[in-house]
N, CA, C and O atoms as CSV, one atom per row, in Angstrom:
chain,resi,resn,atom,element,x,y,z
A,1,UNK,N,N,0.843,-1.170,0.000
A,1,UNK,CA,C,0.000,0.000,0.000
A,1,UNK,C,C,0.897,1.245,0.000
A,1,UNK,O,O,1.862,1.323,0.760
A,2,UNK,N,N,0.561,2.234,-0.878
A,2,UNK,CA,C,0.888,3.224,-0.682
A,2,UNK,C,C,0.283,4.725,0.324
A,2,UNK,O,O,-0.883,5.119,0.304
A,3,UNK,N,N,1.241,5.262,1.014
A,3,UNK,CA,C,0.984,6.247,1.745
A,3,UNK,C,C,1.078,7.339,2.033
A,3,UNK,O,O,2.077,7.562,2.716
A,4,UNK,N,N,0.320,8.384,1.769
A,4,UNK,CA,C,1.015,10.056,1.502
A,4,UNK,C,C,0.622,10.665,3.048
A,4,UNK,O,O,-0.311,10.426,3.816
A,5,UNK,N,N,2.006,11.725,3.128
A,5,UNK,CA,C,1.299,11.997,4.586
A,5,UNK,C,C,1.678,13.130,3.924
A,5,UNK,O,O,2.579,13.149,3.085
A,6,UNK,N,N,0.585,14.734,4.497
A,6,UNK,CA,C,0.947,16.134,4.114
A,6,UNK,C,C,2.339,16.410,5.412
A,6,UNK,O,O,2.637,15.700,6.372
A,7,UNK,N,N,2.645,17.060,5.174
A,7,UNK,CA,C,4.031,17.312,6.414
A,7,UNK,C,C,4.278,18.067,7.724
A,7,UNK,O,O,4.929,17.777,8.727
A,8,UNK,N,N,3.225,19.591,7.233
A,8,UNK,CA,C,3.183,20.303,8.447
A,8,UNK,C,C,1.858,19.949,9.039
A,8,UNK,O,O,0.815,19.755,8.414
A,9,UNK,N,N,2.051,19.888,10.387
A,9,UNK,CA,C,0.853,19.772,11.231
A,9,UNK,C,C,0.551,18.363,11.149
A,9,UNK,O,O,-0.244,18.251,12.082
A,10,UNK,N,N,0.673,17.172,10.621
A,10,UNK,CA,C,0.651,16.067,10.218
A,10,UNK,C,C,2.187,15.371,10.823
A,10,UNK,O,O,2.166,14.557,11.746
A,11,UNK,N,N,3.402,15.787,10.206
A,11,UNK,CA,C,4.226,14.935,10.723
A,11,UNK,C,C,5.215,15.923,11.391
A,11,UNK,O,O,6.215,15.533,11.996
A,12,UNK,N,N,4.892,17.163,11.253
A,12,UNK,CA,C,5.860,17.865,12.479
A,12,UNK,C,C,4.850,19.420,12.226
A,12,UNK,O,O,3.944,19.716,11.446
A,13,UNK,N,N,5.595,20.171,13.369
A,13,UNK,CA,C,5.310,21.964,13.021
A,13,UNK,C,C,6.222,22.463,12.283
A,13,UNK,O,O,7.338,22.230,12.748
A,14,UNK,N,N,6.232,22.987,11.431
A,14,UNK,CA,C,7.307,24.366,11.332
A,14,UNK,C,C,6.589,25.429,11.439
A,14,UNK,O,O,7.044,26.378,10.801
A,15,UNK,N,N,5.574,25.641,12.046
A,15,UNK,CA,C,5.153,26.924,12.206
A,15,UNK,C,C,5.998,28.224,12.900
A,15,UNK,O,O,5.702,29.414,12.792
A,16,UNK,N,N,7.020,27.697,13.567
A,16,UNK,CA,C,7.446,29.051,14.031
A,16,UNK,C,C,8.867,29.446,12.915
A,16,UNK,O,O,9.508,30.433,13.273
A,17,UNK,N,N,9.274,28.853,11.843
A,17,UNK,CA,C,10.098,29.144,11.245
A,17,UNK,C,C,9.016,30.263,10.480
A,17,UNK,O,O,9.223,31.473,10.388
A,18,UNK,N,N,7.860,29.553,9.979
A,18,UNK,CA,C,7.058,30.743,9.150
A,18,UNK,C,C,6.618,31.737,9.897
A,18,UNK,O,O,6.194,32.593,9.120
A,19,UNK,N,N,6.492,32.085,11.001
A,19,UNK,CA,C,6.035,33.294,11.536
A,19,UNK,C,C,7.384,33.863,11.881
A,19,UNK,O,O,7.196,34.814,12.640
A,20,UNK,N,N,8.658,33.684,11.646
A,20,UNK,CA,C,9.885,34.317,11.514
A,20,UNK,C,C,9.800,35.326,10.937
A,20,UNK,O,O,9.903,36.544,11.089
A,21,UNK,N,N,9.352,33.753,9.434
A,21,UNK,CA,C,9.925,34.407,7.946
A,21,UNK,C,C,9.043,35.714,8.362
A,21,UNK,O,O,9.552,36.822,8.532
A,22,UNK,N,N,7.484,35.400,8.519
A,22,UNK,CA,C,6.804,36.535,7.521
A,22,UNK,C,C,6.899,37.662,8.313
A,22,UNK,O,O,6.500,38.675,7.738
A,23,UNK,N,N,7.364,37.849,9.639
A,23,UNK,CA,C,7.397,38.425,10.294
A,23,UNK,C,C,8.627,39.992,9.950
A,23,UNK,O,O,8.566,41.216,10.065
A,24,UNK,N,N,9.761,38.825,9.438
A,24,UNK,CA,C,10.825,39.404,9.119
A,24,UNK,C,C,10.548,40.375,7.553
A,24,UNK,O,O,11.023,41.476,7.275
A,25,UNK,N,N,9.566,39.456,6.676
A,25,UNK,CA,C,9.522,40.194,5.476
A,25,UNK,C,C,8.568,41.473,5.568
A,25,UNK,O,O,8.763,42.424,4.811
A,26,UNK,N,N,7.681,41.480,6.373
A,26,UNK,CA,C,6.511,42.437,6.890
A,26,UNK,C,C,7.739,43.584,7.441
A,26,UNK,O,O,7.912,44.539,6.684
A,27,UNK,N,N,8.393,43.547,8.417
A,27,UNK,CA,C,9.374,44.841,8.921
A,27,UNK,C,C,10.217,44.929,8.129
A,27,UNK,O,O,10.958,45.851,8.471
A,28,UNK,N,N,10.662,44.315,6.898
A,28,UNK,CA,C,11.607,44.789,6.066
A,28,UNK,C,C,10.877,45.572,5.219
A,28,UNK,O,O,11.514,46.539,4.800
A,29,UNK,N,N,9.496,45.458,4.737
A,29,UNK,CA,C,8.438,46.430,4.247
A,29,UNK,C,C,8.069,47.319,4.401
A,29,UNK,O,O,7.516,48.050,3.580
A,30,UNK,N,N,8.452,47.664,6.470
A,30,UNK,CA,C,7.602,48.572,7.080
A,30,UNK,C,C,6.004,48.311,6.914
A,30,UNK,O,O,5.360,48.910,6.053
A,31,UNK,N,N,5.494,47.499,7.683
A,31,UNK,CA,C,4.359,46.833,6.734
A,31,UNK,C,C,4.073,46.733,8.583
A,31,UNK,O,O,5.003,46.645,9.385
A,32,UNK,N,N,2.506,46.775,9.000
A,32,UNK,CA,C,2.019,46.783,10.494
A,32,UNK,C,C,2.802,45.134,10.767
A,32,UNK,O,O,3.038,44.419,9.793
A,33,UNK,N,N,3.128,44.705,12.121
A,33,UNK,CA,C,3.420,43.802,12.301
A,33,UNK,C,C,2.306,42.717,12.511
A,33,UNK,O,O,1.241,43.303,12.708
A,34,UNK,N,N,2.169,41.503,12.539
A,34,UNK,CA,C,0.794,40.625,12.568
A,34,UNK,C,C,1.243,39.794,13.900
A,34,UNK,O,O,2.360,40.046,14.352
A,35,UNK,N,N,0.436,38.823,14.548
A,35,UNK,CA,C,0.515,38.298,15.679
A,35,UNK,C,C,0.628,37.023,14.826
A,35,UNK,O,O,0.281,36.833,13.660
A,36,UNK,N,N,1.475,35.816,16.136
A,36,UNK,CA,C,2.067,34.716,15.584
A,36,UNK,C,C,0.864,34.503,15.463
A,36,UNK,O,O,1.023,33.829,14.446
A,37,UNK,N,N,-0.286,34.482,15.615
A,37,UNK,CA,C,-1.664,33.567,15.489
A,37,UNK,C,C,-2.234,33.854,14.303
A,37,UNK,O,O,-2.605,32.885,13.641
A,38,UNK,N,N,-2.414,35.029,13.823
A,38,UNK,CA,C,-2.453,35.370,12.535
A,38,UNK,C,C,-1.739,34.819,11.466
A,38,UNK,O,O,-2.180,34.594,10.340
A,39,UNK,N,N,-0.927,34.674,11.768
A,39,UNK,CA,C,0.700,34.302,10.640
A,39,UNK,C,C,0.288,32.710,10.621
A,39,UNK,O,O,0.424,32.237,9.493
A,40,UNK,N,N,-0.097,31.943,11.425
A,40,UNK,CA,C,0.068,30.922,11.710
A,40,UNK,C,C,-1.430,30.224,11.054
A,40,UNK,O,O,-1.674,29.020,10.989
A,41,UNK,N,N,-2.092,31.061,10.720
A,41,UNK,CA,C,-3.599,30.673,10.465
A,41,UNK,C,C,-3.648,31.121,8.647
A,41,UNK,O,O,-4.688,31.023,7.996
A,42,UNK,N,N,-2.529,31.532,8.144
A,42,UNK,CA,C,-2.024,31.560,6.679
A,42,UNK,C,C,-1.125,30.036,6.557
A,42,UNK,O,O,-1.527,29.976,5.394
A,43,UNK,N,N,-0.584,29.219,6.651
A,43,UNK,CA,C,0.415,28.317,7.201
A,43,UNK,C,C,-0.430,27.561,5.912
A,43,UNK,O,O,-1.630,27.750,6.112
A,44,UNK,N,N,-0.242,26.884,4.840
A,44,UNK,CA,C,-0.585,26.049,3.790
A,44,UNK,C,C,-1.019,26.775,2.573
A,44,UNK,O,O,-1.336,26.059,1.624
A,45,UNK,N,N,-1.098,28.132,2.408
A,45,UNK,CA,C,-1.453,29.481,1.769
A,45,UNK,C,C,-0.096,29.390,0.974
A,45,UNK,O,O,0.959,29.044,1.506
A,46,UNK,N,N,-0.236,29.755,-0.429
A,46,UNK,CA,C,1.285,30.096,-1.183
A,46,UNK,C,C,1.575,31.615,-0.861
A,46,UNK,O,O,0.626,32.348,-0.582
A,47,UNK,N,N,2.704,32.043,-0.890
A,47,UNK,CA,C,3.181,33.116,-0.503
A,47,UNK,C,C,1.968,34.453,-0.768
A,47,UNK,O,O,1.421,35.035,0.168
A,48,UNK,N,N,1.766,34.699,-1.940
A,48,UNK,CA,C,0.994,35.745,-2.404
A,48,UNK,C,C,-0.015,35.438,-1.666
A,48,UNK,O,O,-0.527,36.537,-1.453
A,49,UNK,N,N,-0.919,34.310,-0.896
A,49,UNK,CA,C,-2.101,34.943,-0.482
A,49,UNK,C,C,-2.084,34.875,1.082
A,49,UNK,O,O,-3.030,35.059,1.849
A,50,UNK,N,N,-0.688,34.545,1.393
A,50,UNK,CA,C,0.128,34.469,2.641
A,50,UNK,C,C,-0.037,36.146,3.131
A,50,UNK,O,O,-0.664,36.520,4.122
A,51,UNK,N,N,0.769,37.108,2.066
A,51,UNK,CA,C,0.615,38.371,1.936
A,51,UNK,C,C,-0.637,39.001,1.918
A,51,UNK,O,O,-1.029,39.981,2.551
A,52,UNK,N,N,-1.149,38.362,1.179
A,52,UNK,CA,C,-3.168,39.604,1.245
A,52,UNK,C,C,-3.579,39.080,2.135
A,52,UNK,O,O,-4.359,39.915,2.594
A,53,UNK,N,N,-3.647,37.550,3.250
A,53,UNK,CA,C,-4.544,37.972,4.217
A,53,UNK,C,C,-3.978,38.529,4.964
A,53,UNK,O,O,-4.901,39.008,5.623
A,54,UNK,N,N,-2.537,39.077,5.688
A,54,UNK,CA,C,-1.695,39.616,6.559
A,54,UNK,C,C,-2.060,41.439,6.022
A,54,UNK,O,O,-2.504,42.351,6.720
A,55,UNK,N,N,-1.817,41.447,5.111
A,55,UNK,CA,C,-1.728,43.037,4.658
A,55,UNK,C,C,-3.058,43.915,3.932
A,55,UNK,O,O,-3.370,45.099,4.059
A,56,UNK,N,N,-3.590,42.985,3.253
A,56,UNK,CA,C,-4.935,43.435,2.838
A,56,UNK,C,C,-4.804,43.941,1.016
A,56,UNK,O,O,-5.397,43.647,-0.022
A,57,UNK,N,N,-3.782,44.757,1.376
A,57,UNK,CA,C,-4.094,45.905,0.157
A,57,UNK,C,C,-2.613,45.652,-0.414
A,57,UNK,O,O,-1.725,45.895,0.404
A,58,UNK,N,N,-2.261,45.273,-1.485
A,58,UNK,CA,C,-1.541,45.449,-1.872
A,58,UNK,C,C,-1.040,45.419,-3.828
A,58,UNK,O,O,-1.942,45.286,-4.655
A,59,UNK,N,N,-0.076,45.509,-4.126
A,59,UNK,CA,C,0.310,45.269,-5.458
A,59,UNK,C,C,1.187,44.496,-5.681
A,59,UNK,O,O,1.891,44.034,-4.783
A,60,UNK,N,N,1.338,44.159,-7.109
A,60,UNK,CA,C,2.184,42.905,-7.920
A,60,UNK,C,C,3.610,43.106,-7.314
A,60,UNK,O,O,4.282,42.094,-7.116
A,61,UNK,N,N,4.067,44.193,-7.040
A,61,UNK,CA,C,5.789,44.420,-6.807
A,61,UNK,C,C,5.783,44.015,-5.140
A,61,UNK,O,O,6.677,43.271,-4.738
A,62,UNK,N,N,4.683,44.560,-4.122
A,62,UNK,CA,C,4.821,43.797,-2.843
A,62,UNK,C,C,5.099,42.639,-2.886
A,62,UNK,O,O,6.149,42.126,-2.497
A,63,UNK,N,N,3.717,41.858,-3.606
A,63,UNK,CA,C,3.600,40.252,-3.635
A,63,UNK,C,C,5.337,40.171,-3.952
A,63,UNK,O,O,6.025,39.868,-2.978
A,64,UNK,N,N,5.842,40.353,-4.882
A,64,UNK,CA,C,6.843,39.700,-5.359
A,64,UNK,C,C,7.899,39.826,-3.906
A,64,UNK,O,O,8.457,38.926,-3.278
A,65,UNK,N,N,7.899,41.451,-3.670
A,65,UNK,CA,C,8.675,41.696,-2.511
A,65,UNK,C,C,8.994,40.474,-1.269
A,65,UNK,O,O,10.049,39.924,-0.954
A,66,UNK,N,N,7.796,40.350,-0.816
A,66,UNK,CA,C,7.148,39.781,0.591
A,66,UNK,C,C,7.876,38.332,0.277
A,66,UNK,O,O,8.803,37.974,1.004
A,67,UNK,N,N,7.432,37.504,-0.828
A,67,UNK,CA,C,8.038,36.148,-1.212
A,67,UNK,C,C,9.517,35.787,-1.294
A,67,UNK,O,O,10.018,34.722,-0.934
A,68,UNK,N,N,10.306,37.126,-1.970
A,68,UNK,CA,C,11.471,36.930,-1.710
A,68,UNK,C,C,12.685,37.232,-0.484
A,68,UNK,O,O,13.865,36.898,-0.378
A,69,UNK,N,N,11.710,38.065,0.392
A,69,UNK,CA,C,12.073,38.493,1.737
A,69,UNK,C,C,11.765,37.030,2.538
A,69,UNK,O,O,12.627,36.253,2.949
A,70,UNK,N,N,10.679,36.911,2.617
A,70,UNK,CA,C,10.062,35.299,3.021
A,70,UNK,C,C,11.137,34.530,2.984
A,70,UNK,O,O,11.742,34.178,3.997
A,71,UNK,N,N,11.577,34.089,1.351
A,71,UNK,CA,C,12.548,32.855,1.065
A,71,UNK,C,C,13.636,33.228,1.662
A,71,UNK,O,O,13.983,32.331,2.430
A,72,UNK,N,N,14.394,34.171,1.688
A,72,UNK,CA,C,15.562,34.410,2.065
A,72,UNK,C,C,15.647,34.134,3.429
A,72,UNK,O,O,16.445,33.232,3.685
A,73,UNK,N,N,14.918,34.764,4.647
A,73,UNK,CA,C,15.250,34.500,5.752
A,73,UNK,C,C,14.667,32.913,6.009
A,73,UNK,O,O,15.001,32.223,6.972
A,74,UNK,N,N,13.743,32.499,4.960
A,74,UNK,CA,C,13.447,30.907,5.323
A,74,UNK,C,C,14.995,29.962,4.904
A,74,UNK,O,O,15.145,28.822,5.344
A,75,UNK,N,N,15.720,30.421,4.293
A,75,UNK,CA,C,17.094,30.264,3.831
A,75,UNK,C,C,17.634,29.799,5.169
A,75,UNK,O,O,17.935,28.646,5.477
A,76,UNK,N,N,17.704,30.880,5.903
A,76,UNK,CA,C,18.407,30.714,7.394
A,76,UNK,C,C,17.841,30.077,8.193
A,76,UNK,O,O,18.439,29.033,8.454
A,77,UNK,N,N,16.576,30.280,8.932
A,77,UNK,CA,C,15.707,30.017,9.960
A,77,UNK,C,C,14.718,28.810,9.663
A,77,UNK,O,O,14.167,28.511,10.722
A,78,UNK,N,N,14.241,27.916,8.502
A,78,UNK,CA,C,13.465,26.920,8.728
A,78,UNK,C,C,13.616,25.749,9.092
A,78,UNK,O,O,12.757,25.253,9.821
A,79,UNK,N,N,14.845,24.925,8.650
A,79,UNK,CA,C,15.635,23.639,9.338
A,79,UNK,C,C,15.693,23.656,10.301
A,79,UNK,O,O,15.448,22.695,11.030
A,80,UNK,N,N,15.996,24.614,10.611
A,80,UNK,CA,C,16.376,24.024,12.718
A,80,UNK,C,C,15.073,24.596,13.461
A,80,UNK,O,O,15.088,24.490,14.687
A,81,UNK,N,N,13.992,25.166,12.890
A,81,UNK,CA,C,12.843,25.431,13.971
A,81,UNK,C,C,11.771,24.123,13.750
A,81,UNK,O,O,10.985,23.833,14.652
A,82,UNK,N,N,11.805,23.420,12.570
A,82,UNK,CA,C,11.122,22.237,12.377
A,82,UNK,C,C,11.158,21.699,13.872
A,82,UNK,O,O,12.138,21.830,14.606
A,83,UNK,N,N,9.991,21.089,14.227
A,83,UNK,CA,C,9.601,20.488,15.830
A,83,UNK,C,C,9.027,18.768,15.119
A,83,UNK,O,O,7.898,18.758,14.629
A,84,UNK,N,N,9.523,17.957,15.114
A,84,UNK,CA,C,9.344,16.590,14.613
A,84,UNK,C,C,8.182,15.910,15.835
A,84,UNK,O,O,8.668,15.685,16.943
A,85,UNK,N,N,6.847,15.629,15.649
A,85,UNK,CA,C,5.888,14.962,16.420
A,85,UNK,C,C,6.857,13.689,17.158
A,85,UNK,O,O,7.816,13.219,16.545
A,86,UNK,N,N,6.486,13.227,18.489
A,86,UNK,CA,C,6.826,12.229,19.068
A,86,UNK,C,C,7.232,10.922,18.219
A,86,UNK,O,O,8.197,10.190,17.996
A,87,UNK,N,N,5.845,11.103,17.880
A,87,UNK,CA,C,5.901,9.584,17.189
A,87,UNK,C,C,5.990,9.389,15.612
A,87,UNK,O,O,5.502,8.379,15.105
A,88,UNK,N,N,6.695,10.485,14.742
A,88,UNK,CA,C,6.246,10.483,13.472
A,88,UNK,C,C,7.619,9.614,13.154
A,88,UNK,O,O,7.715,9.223,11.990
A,89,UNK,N,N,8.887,9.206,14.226
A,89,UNK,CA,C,9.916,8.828,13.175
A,89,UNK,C,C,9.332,6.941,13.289
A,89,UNK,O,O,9.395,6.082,12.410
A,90,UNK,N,N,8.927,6.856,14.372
A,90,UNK,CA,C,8.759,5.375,14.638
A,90,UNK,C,C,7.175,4.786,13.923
A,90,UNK,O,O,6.788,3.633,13.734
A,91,UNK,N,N,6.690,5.754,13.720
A,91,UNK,CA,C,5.154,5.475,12.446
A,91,UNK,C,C,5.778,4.926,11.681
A,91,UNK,O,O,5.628,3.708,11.596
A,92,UNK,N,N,6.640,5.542,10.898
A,92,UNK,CA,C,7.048,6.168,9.215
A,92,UNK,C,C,8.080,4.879,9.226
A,92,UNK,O,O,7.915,4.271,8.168
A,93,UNK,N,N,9.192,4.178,10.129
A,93,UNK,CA,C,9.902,2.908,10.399
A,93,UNK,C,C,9.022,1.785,10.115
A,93,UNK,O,O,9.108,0.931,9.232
A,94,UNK,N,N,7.898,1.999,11.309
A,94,UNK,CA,C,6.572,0.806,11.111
A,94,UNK,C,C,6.013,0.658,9.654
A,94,UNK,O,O,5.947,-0.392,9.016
A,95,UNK,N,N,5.713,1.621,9.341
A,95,UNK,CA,C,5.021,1.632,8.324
A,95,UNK,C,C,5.854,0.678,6.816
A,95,UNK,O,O,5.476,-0.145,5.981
A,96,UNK,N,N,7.084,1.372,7.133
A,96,UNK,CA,C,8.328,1.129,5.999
A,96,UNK,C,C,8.489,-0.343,6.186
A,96,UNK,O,O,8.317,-0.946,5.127
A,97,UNK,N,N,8.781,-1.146,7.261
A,97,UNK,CA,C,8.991,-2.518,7.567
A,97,UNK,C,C,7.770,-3.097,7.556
A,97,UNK,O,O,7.830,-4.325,7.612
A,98,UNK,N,N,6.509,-2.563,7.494
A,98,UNK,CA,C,5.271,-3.757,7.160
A,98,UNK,C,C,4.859,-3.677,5.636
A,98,UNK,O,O,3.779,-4.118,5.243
A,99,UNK,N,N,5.911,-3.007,4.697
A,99,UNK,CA,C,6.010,-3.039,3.583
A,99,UNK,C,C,5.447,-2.198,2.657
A,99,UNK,O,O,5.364,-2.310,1.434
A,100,UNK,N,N,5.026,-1.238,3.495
A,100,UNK,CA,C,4.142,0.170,2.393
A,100,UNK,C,C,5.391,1.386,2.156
A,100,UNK,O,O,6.489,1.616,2.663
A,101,UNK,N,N,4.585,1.966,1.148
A,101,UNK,CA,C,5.327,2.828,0.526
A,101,UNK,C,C,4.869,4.126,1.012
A,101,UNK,O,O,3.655,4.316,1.072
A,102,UNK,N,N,5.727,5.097,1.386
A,102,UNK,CA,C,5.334,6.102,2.157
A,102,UNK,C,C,5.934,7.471,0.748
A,102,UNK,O,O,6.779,7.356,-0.140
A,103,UNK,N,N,5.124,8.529,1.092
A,103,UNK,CA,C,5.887,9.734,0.472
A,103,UNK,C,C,5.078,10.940,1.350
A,103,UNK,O,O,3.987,10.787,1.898
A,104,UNK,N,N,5.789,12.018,1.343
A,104,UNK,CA,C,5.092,13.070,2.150
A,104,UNK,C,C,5.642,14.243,1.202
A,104,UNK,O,O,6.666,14.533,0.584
A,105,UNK,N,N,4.447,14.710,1.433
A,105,UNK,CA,C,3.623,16.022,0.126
A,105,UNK,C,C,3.446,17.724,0.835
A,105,UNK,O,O,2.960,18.628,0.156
């Protein structure tokens, strides 16, 4: 059998690497700052609509702005804030040794 697992919130958080990023690309904008709960409730959103629900109003050169401010500090800060669930390495072992095929999306 094959098995897809989605990744965030499913087999770990990275939510606080993304409320870094967007945090960081919003004050490099001068842009109002948003609360981690806000930031965190965009979290599966592609960048551009990451940006309009945080900011509201904006144009094509922000969007572009915000995404590449985003990537860059996600450059630095997303690997090591990843938080791995208890049990996702010993599932994903089980799973692998009772002979299914796993991929995560």
């Amino acid at each position: 059998m094959h098995i897809s697992f989605d990744f965030d919130y499913t087999l770990a958080d990275s939510s606080e690497g993304a409320v870094i990023c967007a945090k960081y690309a919003l004050r490099s904008m001068e842009k109002p700052e948003c609360s981690d709960a806000e930031i965190k409730k965009t979290i599966g959103l592609n960048l551009d609509e990451t940006y309009k629900q945080l900011v509201g109003d904006y144009c094509d050169d922000d969007l572009t702005m915000f995404s590449s401010l985003f990537l860059r500090k996600a450059d630095e800060v997303v690997v090591d804030c990843i938080k791995f669930y208890k049990s996702t390495k010993d599932s994903l072992v089980e799973l692998k040794e009772n002979g299914h095929y796993i991929s995560i999306v």
